[in-house]
C-alpha positions in Angstrom: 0.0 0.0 0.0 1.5 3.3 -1.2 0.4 6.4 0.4 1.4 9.9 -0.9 1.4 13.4 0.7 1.6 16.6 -0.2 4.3 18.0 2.4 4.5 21.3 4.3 7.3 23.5 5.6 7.3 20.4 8.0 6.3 17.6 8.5 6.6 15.5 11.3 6.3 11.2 10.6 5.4 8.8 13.2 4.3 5.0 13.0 0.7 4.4 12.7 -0.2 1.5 15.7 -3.0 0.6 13.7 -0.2 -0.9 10.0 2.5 -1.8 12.9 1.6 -5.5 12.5 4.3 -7.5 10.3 4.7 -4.8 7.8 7.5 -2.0 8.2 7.2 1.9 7.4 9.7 3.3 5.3 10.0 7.0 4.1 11.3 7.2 0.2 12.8 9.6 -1.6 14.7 10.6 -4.6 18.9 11.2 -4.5 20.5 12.0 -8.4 17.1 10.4 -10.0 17.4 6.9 -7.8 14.7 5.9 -5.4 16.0 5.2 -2.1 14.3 4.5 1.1 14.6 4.7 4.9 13.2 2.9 7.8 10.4 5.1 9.0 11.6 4.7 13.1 14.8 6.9 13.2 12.9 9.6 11.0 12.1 12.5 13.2 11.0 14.8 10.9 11.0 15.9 7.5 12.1 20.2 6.8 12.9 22.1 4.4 16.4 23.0 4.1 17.3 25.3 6.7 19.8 28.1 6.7 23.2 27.1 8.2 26.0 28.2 9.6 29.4 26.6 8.2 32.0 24.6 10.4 35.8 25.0 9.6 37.3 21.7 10.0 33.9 19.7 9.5 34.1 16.6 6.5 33.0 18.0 3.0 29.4 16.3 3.2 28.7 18.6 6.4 26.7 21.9 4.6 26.8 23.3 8.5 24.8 23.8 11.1 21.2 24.6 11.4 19.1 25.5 14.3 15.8 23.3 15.0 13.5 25.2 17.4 16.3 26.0 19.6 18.3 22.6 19.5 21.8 22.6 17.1 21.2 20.2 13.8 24.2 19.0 11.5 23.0 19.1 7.7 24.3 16.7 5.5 24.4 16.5 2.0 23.8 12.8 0.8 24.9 14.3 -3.1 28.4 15.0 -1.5 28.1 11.9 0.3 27.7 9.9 -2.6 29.9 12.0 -4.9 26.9 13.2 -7.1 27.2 16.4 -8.9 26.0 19.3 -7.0 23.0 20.8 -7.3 20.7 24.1 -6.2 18.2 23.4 -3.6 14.3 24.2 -5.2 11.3 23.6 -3.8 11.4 19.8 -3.8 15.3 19.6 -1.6 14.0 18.2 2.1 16.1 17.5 4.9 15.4 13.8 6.4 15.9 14.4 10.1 17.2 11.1 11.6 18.4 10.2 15.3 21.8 7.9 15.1 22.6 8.9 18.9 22.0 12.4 17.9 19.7 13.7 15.1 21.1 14.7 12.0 19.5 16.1 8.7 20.0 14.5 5.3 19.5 16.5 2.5 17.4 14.6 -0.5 16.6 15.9 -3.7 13.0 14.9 -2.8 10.5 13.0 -0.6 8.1 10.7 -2.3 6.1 9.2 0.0 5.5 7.0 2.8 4.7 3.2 2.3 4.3 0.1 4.5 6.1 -2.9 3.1 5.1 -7.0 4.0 8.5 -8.7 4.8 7.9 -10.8 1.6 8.8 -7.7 -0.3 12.3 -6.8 1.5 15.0 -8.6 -0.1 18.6 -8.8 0.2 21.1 -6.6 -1.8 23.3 -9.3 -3.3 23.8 -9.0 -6.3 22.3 -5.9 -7.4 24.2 -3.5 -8.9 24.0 0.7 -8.3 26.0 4.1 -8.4 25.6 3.2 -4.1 28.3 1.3 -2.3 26.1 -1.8 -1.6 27.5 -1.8 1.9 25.6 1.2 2.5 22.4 -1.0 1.7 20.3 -2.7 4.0 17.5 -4.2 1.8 15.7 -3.9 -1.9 12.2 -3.1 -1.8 10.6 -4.7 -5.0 6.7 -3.0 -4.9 4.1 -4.8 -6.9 3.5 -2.7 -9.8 6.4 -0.8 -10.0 9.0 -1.2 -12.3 12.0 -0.3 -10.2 13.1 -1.2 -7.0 13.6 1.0 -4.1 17.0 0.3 -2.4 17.3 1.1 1.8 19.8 2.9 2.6 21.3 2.1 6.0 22.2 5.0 7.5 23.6 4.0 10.5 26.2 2.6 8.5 27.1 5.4 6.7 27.6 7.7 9.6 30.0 4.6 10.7 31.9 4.6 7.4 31.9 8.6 6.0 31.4 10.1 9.5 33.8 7.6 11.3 35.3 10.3 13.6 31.3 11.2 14.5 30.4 7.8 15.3 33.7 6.7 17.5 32.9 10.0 19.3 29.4 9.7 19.7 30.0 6.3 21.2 33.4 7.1 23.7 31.2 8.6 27.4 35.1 9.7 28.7 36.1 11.3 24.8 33.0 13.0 25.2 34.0 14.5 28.3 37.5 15.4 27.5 36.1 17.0 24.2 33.5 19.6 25.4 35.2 19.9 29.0 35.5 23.9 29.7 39.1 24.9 29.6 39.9 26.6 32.4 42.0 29.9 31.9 45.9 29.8 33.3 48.5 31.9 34.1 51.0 32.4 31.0 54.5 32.5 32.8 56.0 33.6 30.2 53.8 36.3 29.1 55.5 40.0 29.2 54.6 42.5 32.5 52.1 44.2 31.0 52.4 46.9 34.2 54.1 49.5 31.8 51.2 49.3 29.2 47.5 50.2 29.8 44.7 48.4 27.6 42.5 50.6 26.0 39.2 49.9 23.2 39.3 52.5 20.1 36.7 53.5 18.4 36.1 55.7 15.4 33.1 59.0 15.6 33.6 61.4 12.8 36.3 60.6 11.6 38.3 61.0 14.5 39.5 58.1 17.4 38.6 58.0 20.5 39.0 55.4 23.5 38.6 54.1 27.0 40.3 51.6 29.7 39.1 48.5 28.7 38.1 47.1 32.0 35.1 49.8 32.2 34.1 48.0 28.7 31.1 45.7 29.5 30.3 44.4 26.0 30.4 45.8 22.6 27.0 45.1 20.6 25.0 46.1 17.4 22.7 49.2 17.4 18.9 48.4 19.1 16.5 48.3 16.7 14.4 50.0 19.7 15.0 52.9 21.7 12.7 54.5 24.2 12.6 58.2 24.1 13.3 60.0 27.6 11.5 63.5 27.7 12.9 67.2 28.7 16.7 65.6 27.9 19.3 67.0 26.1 19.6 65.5 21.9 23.0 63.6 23.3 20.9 61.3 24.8 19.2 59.3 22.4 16.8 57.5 24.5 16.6 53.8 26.7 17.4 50.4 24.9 17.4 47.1 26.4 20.0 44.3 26.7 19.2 41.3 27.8 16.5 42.1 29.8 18.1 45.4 31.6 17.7 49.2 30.7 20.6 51.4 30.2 20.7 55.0 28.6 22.0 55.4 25.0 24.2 58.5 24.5 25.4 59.8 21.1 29.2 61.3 20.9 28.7 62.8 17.7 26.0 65.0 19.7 27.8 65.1 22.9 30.9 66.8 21.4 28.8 68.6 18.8 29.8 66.7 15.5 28.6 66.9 12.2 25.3 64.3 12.0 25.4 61.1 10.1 22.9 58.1 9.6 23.8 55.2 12.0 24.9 52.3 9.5 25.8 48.5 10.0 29.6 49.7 11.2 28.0 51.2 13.4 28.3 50.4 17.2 27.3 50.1 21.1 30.2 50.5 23.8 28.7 49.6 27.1 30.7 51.1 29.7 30.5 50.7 33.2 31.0 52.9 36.7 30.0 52.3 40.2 27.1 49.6 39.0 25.4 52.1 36.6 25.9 51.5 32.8 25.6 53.7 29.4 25.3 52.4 25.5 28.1 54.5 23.9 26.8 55.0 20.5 30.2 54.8 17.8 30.5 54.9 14.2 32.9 51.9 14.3 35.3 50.1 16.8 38.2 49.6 15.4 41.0 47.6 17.9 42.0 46.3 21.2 45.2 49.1 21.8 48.0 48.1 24.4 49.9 51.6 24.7 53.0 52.4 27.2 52.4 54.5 29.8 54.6 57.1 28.4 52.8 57.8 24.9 49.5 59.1 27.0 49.7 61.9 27.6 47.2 64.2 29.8 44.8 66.4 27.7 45.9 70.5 28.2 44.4 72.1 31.2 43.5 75.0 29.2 41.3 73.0 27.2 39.1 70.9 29.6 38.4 74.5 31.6 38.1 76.6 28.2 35.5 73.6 26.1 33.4 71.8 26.2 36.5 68.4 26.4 36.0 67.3 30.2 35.2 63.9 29.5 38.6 64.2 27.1 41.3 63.4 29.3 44.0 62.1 27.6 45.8 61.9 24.7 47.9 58.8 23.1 50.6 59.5 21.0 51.2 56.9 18.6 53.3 56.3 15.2 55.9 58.4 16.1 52.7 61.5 17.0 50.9 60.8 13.7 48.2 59.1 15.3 46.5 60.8 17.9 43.6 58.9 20.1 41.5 60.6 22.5 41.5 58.9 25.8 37.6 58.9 27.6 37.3 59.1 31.2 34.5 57.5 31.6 33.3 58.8 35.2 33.2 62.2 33.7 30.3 60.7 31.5 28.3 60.1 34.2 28.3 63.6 36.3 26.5 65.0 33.1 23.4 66.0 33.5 21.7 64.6 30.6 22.9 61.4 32.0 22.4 61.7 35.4 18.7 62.4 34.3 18.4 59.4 32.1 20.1 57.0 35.0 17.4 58.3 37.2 15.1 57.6 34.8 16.0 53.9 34.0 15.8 53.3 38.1 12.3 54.8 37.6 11.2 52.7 35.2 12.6 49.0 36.9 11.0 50.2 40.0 7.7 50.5 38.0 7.9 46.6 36.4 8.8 45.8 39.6 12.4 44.6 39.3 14.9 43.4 41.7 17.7 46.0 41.6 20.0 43.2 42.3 18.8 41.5 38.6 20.6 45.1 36.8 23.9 43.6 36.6 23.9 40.2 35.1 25.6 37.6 37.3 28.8 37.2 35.7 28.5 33.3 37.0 25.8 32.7 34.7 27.2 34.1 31.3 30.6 34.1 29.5 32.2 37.4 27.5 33.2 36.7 24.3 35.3 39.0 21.5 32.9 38.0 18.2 34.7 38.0 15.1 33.8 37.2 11.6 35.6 34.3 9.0 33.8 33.4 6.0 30.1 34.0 6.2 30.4 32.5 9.6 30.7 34.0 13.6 33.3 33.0 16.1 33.8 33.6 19.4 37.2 33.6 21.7 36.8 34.1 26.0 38.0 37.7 26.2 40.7 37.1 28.5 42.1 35.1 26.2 42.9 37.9 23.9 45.7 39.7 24.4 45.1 42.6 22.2 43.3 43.1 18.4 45.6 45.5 16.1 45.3 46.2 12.3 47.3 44.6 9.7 49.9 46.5 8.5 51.0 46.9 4.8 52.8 44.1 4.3 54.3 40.9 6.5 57.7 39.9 6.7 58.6 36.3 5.2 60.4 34.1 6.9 62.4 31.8 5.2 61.8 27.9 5.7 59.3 28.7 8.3 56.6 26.6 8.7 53.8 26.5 6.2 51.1 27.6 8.5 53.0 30.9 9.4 51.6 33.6 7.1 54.8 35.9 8.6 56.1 37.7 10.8 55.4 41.9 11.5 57.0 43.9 14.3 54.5 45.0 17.6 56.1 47.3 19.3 59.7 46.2 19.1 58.3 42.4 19.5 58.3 39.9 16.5 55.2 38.9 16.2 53.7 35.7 14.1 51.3 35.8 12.1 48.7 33.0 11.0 46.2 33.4 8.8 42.8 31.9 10.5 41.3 31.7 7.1 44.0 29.2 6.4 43.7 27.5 9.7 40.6 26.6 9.6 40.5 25.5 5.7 38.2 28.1 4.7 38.9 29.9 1.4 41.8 32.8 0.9 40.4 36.2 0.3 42.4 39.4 -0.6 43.7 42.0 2.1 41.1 44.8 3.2 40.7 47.3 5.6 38.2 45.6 8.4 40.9 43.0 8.6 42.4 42.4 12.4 44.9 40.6 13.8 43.7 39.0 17.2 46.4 38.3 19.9 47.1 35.4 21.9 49.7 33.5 23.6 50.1 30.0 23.1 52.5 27.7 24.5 54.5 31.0 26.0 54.7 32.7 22.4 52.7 35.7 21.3 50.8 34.5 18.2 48.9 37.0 15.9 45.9 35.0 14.3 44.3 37.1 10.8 40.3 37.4 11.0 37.8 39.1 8.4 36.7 41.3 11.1 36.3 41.7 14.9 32.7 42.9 15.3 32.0 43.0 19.4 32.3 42.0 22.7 29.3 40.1 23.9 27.8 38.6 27.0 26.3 35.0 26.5 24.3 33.5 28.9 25.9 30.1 29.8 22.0 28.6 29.1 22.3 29.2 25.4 26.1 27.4 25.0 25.5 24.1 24.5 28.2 21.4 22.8 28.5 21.4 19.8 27.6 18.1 17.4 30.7 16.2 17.1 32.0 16.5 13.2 35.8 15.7 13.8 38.2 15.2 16.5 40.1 18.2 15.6 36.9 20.2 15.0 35.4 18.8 18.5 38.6 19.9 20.6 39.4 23.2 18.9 35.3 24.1 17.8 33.7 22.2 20.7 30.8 24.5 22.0 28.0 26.7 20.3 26.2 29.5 21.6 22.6 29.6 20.3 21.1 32.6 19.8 18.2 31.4 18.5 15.6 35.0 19.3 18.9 36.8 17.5 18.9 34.2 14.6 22.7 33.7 15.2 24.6 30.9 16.0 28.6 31.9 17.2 30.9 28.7 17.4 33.1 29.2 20.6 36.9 28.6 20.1 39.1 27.0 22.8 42.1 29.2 22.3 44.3 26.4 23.6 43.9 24.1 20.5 44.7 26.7 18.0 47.7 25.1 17.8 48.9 21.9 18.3 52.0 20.9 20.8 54.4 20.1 17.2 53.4 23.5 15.8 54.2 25.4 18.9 57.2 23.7 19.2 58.1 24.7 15.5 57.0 28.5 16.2 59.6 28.5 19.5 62.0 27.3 17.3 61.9 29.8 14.8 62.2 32.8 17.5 65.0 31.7 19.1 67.1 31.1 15.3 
């Protein structure tokens, strides 16, 4: 008995008690103009293709990763699988989802229908002959009254024998363990005193950079799409937006320091900075690097100016490239004895006290979320622990080859007197090259006791993520699993940021090859 259906956006299968006598369910469907079918059991649901999220290091057949209502979903593609020509998805490309320990979607060229089958019907594959590995087949289906038989493909075994890595980790309790254990953060010995240097985030408002101490930086985040207006304040105080469930005033410097107007665009950017428990959204055109300057390049802003303008919050000046570049240093609790502000803190304490909010639930308990630098390869968003990063500065014109140096070093440029190396993460991870350009950053790390400069398409933010929405992510490789092993899911944000463990960037022989080349 054949029974077709029209099918939805999705569709969920299940068995039907009333058929589950001696016959079996099996979903079919079409791959490169074969029929092929699937035990109905294992077959969760049946989607369309979903968007997904590419993972470096991940076999070829993986498209990425999907998100399912909330839960991570691998997507497969059976056509790279199988070594069939590639094709664009249309309206007919479903995604069979199927639990083998952990569900997985398979992307089909089409579902055909559902159909029970009498055991007399199932037969075995010997001697049959296909474009399929008959290995990867656990039974013919020969249908009375059609022509051409249906061939079942056992998927179990071809996560065992394409996926092998999956399968071995899927099945290994203590590798599981080991694999999406949290590192824990340690002391680099061998890590310069930074006491002579002072860490500052630099941002970009007309043109023109400014910065502050990074430890009053609380996260760095996208414009709100909504902002509540605040009444009788001054135009440098664009109004209350809400993160994550708490309520902090927005403040423009363009306005603040009376700068010529320009249309917020997708550069654009939120500092949250924060003093004695109160914080402000720091509206920027663009922030552009993690800065580690010496002490004796800042230099305090003239006395004459912060009593003759309108430059109190200005109160220091960084001297850098020799005095070409100038940077504006912040103070940050001079932002919050103005006015305006004071006025739109009270405000915000007004309205938590209206909904009824526990003061104590304003500042997010650092237990339950982890702060991550976000940063961009590919079409794809990464995330490193912010502690981890040593500093984030821009690539210079050109790097310095070194000769017979390993093949994963893209060069070496000089920071401040140090040799620096430089990998491109692009490389690393075995995503394509792409040309030089100017959002371009090199993040820094120290690995194994060496400074190590890694290239990234672009740093984007520093973002809180509650430790509810990082989950572990599905396990694709071994190397992917211990360098790429946790996800956060933003699901509400439509955004899924794969979490590196900064420790695995590099593996013990090519830190052992970079020492060696600093000490020739």
């Amino acid at each position: 008995m054949t029974a077709d259906f029209e099918l939805p956006d999705v569709t969920t299968v299940s068995e039907d008690p009333q058929q589950r006598d001696l016959s079996q369910q099996f979903v079919t469907f079409i791959l490169n103009g074969e029929q092929f079918a699937v035990e109905m059991a294992p077959v969760q649901e049946i989607i369309r293709v979903p968007l997904t999220v590419r993972v470096p290091l991940a076999p070829t057949a993986l498209f990425g990763l999907a998100n399912l209502r909330g839960k991570v979903l691998p997507i497969i593609s059976l056509r790279r699988v199988f070594q069939f020509m590639e094709l664009n998805h249309d309206d007919s490309t479903r995604a069979l989802v199927i639990d083998l320990g952990q569900p997985l979607g398979f992307v089909v060229d089409k579902v055909a229908s559902v159909i029970s089958v009498e055991p007399s019907q199932i037969e075995s594959v010997d001697g049959i002959r296909s474009s399929i590995d008959s290995n990867l087949l656990s039974g013919v289906l020969r249908i009375a009254g059609q022509k051409n038989m249906i061939m079942v493909l056992n998927f179990k075994q071809l996560i065992a024998d394409e996926f092998r890595e999956i399968s071995e980790l899927s099945q290994d309790p203590l590798l599981q363990k080991a694999v999406h254990s949290v590192s824990q953060a340690e002391d680099v010995a061998a890590d310069e005193d930074s006491s002579d240097e002072r860490q500052l985030v630099s941002f970009s408002v007309a043109s023109q950079e400014y910065a502050v101490d990074i430890i009053d930086v609380q996260e760095i985040v996208q414009i709100p799409d909504d902002v509540a207006q605040i009444p009788k304040v001054q135009g440098h105080v664009l109004g209350i937006m809400t993160l994550r469930e708490r309520l902090l005033p927005l403040v423009s410097l363009r306005q603040m320091f009376r700068l010529p107007e320009k249309p917020m665009d997708d550069r654009s950017r939120v500092v949250v900075v924060a003093v004695q428990g109160n914080a402000i959204g720091v509206v920027t055109d663009a922030v552009s690097e993690v800065l580690r300057v010496p002490h004796n390049l800042i230099d305090p802003m003239p006395a004459l100016l912060t009593q003759e303008s309108d430059l109190s919050e200005i109160s220091q000046i960084c001297r850098l490239n020799q005095g070409k570049r100038l940077v504006s240093v912040i103070d940050v609790e001079s932002l919050f004895k103005v006015s305006s502000i004071k006025q739109a803190l009270e405000e915000v304490q007004e309205m938590q006290q209206q909904e009824q909010s526990d003061c104590d639930d304003i500042d997010t308990n650092e237990e339950d979320e982890e702060q991550v630098v976000v940063f961009h390869l590919a079409n794809g968003e990464f995330g490193v622990p912010i502690e981890s990063v040593q500093e984030i500065v821009r690539i210079p014109e050109e790097l310095t080859a070194v000769p017979k140096a390993p093949a994963f070093i893209e060069g070496i440029i000089n920071l401040r007197g140090l040799v620096l190396p430089v990998i491109d993460q692009r490389k690393r991870l075995g995503l394509d090259s792409i040309a030089r350009h100017d959002r371009q950053r090199i993040m820094v790390f120290v690995l194994g006791g060496v400074r190590t400069g890694f290239i990234v398409d672009a740093v984007t933010e520093v973002l809180k993520i509650p430790k509810k929405l990082i989950e572990p992510a599905p396990r694709l490789s071994a190397e992917q699993a211990r360098l790429l092993g946790r996800v956060a899911n933003l699901e509400q944000q439509k955004r899924m940021i794969q979490l590196i463990e900064p420790d695995h960037l590099m593996d013990n022989d090519e830190q052992q090859k970079l020492g060696a080349l600093l000490t020739v």
